[in-house]
Structure formats: C-alpha cells, structure tokens
C-alpha positions in Angstrom: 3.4 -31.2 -30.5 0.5 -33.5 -29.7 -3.3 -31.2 -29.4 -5.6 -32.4 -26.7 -9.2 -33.8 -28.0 -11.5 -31.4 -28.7 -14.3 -30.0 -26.2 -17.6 -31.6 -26.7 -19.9 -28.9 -27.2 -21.8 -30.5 -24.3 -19.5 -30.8 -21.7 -16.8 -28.3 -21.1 -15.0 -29.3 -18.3 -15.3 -30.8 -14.9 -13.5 -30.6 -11.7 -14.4 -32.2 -8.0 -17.7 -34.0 -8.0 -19.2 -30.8 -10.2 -19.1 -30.5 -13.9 -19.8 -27.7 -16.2 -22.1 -28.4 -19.3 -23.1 -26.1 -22.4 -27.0 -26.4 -22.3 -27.9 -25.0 -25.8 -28.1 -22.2 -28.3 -29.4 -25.6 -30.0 -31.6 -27.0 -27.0 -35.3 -26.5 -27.9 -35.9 -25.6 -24.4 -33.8 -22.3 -24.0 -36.3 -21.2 -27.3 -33.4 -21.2 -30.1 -30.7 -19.2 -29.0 -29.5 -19.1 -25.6 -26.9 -20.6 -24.5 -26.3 -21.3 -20.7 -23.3 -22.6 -19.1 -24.4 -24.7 -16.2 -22.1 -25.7 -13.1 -23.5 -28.5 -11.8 -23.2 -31.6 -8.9 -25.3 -34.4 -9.7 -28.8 -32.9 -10.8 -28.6 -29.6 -8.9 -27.4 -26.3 -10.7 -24.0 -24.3 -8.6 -23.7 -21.8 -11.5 -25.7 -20.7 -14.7 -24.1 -18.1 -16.5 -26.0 -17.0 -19.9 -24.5 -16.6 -23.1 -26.3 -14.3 -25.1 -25.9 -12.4 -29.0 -26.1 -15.9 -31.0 -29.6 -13.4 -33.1 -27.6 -10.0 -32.8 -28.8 -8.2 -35.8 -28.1 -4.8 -35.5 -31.4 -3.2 -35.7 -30.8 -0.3 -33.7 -27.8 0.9 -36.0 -29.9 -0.5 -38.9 -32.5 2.1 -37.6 -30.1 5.0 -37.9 -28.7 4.7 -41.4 -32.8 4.8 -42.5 -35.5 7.8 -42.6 -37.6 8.1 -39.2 -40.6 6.1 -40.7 -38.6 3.7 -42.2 -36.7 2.7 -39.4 -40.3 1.2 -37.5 -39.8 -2.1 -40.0 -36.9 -2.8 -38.0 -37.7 -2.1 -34.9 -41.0 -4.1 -35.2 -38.6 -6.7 -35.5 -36.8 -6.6 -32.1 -39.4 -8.7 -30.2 -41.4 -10.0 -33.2 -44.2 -11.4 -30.6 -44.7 -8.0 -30.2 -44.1 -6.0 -32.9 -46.7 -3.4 -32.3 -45.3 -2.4 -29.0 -41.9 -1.6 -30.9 -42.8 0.8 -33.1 -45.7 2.4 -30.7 -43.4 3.2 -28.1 -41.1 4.2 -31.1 -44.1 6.4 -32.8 -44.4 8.0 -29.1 -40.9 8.7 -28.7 -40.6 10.6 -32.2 -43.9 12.1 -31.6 -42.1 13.7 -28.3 -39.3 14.9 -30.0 -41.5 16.3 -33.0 -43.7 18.3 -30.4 -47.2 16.6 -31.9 -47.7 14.6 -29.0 -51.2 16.6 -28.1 -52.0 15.8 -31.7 -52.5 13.2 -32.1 -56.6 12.4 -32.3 -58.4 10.9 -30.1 -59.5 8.0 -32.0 -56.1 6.9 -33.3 -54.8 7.0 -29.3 -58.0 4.7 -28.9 -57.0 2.6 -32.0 -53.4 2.2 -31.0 -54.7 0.9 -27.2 -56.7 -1.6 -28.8 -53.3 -3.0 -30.8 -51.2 -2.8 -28.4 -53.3 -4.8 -26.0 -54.5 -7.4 -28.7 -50.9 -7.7 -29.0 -49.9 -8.3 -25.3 -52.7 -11.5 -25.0 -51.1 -13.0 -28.3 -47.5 -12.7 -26.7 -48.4 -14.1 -23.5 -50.8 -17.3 -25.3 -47.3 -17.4 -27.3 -45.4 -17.6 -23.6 -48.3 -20.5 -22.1 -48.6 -22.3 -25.2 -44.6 -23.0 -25.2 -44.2 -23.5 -21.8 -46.7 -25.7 -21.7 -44.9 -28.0 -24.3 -42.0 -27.5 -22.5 -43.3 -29.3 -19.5 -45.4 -32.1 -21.8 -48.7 -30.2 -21.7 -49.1 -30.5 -25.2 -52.9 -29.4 -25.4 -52.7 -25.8 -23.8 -50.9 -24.9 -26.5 -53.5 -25.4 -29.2 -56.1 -24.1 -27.1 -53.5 -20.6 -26.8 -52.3 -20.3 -30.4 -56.0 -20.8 -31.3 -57.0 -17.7 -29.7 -53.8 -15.9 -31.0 -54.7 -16.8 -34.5 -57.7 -15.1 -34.2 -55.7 -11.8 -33.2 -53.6 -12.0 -36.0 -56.1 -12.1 -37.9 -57.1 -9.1 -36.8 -54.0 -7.6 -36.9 -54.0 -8.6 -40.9 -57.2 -7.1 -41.1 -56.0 -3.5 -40.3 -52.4 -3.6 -41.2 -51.9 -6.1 -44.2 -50.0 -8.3 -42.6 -49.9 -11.1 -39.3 -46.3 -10.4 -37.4 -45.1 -7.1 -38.6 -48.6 -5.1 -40.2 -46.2 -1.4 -39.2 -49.7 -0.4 -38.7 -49.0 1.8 -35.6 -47.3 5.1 -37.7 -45.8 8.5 -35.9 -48.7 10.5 -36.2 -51.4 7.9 -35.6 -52.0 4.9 -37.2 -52.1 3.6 -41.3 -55.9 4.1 -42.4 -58.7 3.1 -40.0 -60.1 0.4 -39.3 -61.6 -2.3 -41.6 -65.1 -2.7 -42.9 -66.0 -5.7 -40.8 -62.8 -5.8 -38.2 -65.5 -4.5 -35.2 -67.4 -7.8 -35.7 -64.6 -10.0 -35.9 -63.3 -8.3 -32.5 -67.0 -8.6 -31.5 -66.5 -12.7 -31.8 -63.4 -12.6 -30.2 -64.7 -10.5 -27.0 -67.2 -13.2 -26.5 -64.9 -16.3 -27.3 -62.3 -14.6 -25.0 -64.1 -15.9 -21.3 -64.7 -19.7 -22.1 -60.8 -19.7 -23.6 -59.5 -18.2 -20.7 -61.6 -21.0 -18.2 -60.2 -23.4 -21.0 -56.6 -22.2 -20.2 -57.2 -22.0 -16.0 -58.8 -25.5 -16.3 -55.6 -27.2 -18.0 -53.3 -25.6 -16.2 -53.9 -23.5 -13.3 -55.1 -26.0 -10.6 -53.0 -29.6 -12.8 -51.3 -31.1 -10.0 -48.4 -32.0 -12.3 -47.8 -28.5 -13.5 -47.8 -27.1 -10.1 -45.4 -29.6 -8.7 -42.9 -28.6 -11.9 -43.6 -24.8 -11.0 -44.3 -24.1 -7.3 -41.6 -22.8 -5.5 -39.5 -22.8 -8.5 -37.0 -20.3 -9.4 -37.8 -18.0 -6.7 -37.1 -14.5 -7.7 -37.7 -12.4 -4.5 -38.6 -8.9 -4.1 -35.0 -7.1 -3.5 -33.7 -9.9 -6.6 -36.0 -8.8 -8.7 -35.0 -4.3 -8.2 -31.2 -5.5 -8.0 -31.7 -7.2 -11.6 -33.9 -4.8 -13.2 -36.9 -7.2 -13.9 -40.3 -5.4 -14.9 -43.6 -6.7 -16.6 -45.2 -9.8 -15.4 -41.6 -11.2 -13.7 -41.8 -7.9 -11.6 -45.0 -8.0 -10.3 -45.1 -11.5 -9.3 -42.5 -10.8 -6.8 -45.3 -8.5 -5.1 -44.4 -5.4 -7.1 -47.5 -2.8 -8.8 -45.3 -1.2 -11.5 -46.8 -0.7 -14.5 -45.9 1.9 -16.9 -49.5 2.7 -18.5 -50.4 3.5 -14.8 -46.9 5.1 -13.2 -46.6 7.3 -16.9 -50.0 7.0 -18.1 -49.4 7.6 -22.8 -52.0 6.9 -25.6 -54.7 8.4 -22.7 -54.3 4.7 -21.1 -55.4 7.2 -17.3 -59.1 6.6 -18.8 -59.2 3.4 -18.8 -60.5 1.7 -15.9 -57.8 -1.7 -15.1 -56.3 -3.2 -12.4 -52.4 -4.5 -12.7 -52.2 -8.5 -11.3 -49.6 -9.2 -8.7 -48.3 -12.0 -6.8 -45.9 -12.4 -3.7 -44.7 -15.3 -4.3 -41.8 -15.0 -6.7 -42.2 -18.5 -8.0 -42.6 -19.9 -11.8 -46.4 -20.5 -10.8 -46.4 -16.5 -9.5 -45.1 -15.9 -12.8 -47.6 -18.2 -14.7 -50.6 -16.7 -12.6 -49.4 -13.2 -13.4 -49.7 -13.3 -17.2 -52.8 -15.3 -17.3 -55.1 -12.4 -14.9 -53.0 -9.7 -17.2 -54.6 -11.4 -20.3 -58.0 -10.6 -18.6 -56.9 -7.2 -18.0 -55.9 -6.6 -21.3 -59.8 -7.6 -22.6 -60.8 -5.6 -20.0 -59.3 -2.6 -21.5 -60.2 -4.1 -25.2 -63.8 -4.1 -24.2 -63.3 -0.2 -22.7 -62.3 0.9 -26.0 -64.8 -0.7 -28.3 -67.1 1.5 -27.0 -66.3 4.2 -28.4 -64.9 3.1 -31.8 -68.2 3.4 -33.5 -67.6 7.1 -33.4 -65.8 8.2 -36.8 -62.7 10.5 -36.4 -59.3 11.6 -37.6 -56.9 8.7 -37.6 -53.9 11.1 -38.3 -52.2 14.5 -37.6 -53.1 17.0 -39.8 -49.1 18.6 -39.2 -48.5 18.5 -42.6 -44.4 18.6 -42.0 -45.2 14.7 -40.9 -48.6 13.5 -42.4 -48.5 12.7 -46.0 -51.0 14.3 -47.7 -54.7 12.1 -48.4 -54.3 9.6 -51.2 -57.6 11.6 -52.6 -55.9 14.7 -53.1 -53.0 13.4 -55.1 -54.6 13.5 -58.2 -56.4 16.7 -57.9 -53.2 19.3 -56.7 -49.8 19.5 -57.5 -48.7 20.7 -54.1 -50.4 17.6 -52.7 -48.5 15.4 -55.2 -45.2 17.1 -54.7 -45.3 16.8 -50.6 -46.6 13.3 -51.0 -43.4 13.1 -53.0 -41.0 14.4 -50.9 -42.4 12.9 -47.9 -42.0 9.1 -49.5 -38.2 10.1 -51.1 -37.0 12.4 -48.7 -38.7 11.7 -45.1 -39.1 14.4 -42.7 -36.6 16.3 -40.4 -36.6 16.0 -36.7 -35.7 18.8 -34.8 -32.8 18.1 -32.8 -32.8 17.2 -29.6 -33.3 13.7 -27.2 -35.9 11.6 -25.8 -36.5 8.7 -23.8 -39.7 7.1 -24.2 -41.1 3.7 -22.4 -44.4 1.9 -22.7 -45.6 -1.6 -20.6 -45.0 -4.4 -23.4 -46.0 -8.1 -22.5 -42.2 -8.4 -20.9 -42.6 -5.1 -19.2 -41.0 -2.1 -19.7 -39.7 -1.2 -23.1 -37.7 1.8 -23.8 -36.3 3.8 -26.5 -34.0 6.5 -26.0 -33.6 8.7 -29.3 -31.1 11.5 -30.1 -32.1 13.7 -33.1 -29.5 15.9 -35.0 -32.1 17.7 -37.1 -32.2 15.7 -39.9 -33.7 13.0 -41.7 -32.7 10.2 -40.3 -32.2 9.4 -36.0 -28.7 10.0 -34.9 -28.6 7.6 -32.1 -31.5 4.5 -31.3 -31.1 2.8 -28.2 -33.3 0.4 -26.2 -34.2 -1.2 -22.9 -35.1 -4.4 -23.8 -37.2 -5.9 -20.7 -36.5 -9.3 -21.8 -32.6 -8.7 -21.3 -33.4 -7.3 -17.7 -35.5 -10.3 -17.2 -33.4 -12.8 -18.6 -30.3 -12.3 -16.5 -31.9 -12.7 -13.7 -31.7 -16.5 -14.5 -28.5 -16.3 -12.7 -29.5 -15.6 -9.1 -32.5 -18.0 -9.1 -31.0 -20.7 -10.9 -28.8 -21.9 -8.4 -30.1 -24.0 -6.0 -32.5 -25.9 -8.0 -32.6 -28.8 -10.8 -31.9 -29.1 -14.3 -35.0 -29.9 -15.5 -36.3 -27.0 -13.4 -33.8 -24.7 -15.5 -36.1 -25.5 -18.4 -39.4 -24.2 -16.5 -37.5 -20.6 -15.3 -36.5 -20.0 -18.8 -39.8 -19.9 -19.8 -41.3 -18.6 -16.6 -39.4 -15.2 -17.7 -40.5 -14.9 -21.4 -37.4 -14.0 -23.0 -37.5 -13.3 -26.5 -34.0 -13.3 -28.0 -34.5 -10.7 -31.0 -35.0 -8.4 -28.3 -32.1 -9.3 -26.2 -30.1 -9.6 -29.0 -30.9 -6.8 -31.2 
C-alpha cells in the first residue's frame, strides 16, 4: 500500500482555477495564533474559514477550582491587553451576587474608571501600533507604544506590576493610589494632545494607508447585529452601543462623554473609531482627576469580604484571625447567578457566574467580544485580496487569549 505525499502545511488542496491555502497559526500577520483557511482564485479570497483554540488555556474552569479572589489572576489573563477590564467586570459581577454593589465608595468607583480607561488607550495604541507594522508603517508604532509605556507605568505604580497589577479587587480596589502617581498622570494628560496629532498626522490623512484601508473589509450594518460584533467594530458600522452608556456601572452616568461612530463599515471606519475613542477615554480621565484629590474609603467595610486593615493585625486577635481566614479560606458567595458586562477596548465583555454558596464559583463563563468580532472575518473577507486579509485582521482587534480562553 503506497501513502500519498504529505499536505504542505501551506497549501491544502486545490480544485478548478481556486486553491485552498492554510494562512498561519505561524504567520506574523494573523498576531500568533489564528489560523485561516483561505479559498482562493488568483489574488482574490472565495472562502475564509477561521481556525481558532491553537492558546485554549482553560481559564474559565481554572477559575472555578480557585477561591473567588483568586480566580481574578486568571481571568486578568484572558485578554492580557486588558487585563483590568477582566477582573473589573469580574469584581462587579461578584459584587452583584454578594449584594455590596451600593458599597462600594465612591472613590474606589472613581479609581477603578480611571484604570479601566488608562487601560482601553493602551489596548487600542497596542491595536495602531501593530497594524501599522502590518501595513509597513513602522514609525506609528513607536510613537503608540511610547504613550502606552507611560500607562503601564502607571499601572505599576498602583498595582505592582505592568500587564497583570490585579489591582481592581471585589470590594474596591488594592490600597490607594501612590504618593506621586497624580503627577505622573498629570504629565500624561498634557503629553496625551500632541501624541494623539502625532498619531492622526502619520496615519489618518497617509495616502498609502488609506488606499490599503478604504473600502476594505466592509462590515455593514445588518453584518455586523447578525455576527454579534460590539466595541469599536460595532460602531463603525454606524451603531451607538456602548455599555457604560446603555447600563451605565462604576457611576460611569456622571461622566460627561460622547461614544465615536462611523457609517462606513470599512477598516479606515474601524481605524477612525478607536483613535476618537482614545480621546474619549482622556476625556473621561481628565473628569475623574478632579476629584481624586479628595481622600476616601478605597474599600467596603462588609467585613464577610474586606480583609481586615494591615494596621490592625498586630493589635487584635479577632483582626488577625479574620485576616487569616480570609487569605486560607476565602469567603462564601451566596448562591445564586449573575451576568455582568462592561465596554472593554473590543467592546462588550461579559461574565456570567453561578454561585453554589461556597467558596469557590461554580460555573465562570464569558462573552468574549473579540470572538464575536473575529468571526465576522468570514462574511467580509470574501470578495477582497489577500494582502487585504492581513489589514481586516487587524482592523477587528482580536486578541486570542480571549477567544481562546
């Protein structure tokens, strides 16, 4: 019995005048692993079908075998460009189930605002910065990962650490902020406007990068509610959702902001979109730090969830035996279920939680927007280029710990 030659793992098979090829999990263009399984003819794309779960690392059933605080390090991990939107919308989901929501103070909904919007400009400089590369603009992305270093810098600041600080805890937030972090967010506020006309000048009116995005991968408006897509891919197909304004948490309804949207549909749409949310979000930033000058709680004072102050340890033995307990033991979570979204740089991220009253979740699921987003790929794919397969992919910000999970 004679075996036929192995497949190449770049093309797969071909019939006709069209040919199906295996772009990636290893191409540097579909950002590490994705693998897409292109029908072509010639240059133009028939078919893409995605192949995801090459980073599937079972966070969410990591999350249940762990104590309700604990499980936050993983889930920081999902979409690790945005960790803090993870375990907030995590935080806010337990917080729900707890009944402690209206605890929370003031000052620590103020606090997490601030993170989660520092967070959403360095995702999206993350997104321009790699796109750029990915269509020879090599400059824009020093000019974006620049201003990103500067907000994880922050980030390390308050937390402790750059990608996953776990800063944002269910209750509030770990220990307020900083001696000197308000003047380093002071420099940032007034670097932010020349970067952003830095950014708009490379990019926004470069003949070159408009011809690669214009009119490319052209998700429209009944595409994008059939697939699912939300954030930034959403609302440059001409629709306002937002979830800080359509379920206002964190007291995001004081804030005075406007939500960016295009009609196009296009990779430029798409482009446009992210950088006018980026002014948003300093928009918002700017909101908040005038107020955090005034002192105030950072924590709930339910003491079934809070561990007791690191001052008190040493001076009472109750304090020191429910600091104990709390560390070796977690808390209990009355049962019950919850789902819980916030807007993350993608768009909406969800986590639906079943408690069975005890230590540790019984069931974590998500809604990862960059799943949502992704498989869109393969209605607007069709139709258009190779090369412009590379610009769509990065037009919808996928990041694959999320999708894969």
């Amino acid at each position: 019995m004679t075996m036929s030659a192995p497949l190449t793992p770049d093309i797969v098979s071909h019939e006709g005048n069209s040919m199906v090829l295996s772009m990636g999990p290893q191409h540097p263009s579909t950002h590490g692993v994705l693998q897409l399984m292109l029908q072509i003819e010639g240059e133009t794309v028939l078919t893409c079908d995605p192949e995801i779960g090459y980073l599937h690392t079972g966070i969410e059933k990591s999350a249940e075998n762990l104590f309700w605080s604990q499980a936050q390090t993983v889930i920081e991990r999902m979409d690790y460009l945005a960790p803090e939107s993870n375990s907030l919308c995590y935080a806010l989901a337990v917080e729900r189930l707890l009944g402690i929501t209206d605890d929370i103070p003031v000052r620590a909904n103020r606090i997490r605002i601030l993170i989660a919007e520092l967070t959403r400009i360095a995702s999206h400089c993350v997104q321009l910065g790699t796109h750029g590369i990915d269509l020879g603009a090599i400059s824009v992305f020093f000019y974006c990962f620049d201003l990103r270093e500067n907000i994880l810098d922050l980030q390390e600041h308050a937390g402790g650490a750059r990608m996953h600080p776990n800063y944002v805890r269910i209750g509030g937030v770990n220990g307020d902020l900083p001696q000197g972090f308000l003047d380093r967010l002071d420099d940032l506020i007034k670097k932010f406007p020349g970067r952003m006309r830095d950014l708009r000048g490379l990019l926004q009116a470069n003949p070159i990068f408009q011809d690669r995005t214009i009119d490319v991968g052209i998700l429209s408006r009944e595409q994008a509610l059939q697939w699912n897509c939300t954030g930034p891919v959403l609302r440059a197909s001409g629709i306002a959702y937002d979830v800080r304004r359509a379920f206002p948490y964190c007291g995001y309804e004081n804030y005075d902001f406007d939500i960016p949207v295009r009609q196009e549909g296009d990779a430029y749409a798409r482009f446009l979109v992210r950088l006018d949310e980026m002014e948003e979000s300093m928009r918002i930033i700017e909101q908040v730090r005038q107020h955090l000058n005034e002192p105030g709680p950072i924590m709930t004072t339910n003491t079934k969830v809070a561990a007791p102050p690191k001052e008190t340890i040493a001076l009472s033995m109750e304090a020191l035996i429910h600091h104990f307990k709390i560390v070796s033991e977690g808390f209990r979570v009355p049962p019950g279920d919850v789902y819980q979204a916030v807007e993350g740089p993608r768009g909406e991220l969800g986590f639906y939680i079943v408690s069975s009253g005890e230590n540790k979740p019984y069931r974590v699921r998500t809604r990862p927007p960059s799943l949502y987003n992704l498989q869109a790929l393969k209605g607007i794919a069709p139709g258009n280029f190779i090369a412009d397969t590379v610009v769509m992919i990065g037009s919808l910000d996928p990041v694959f710990g999320e999708v894969d999970r």
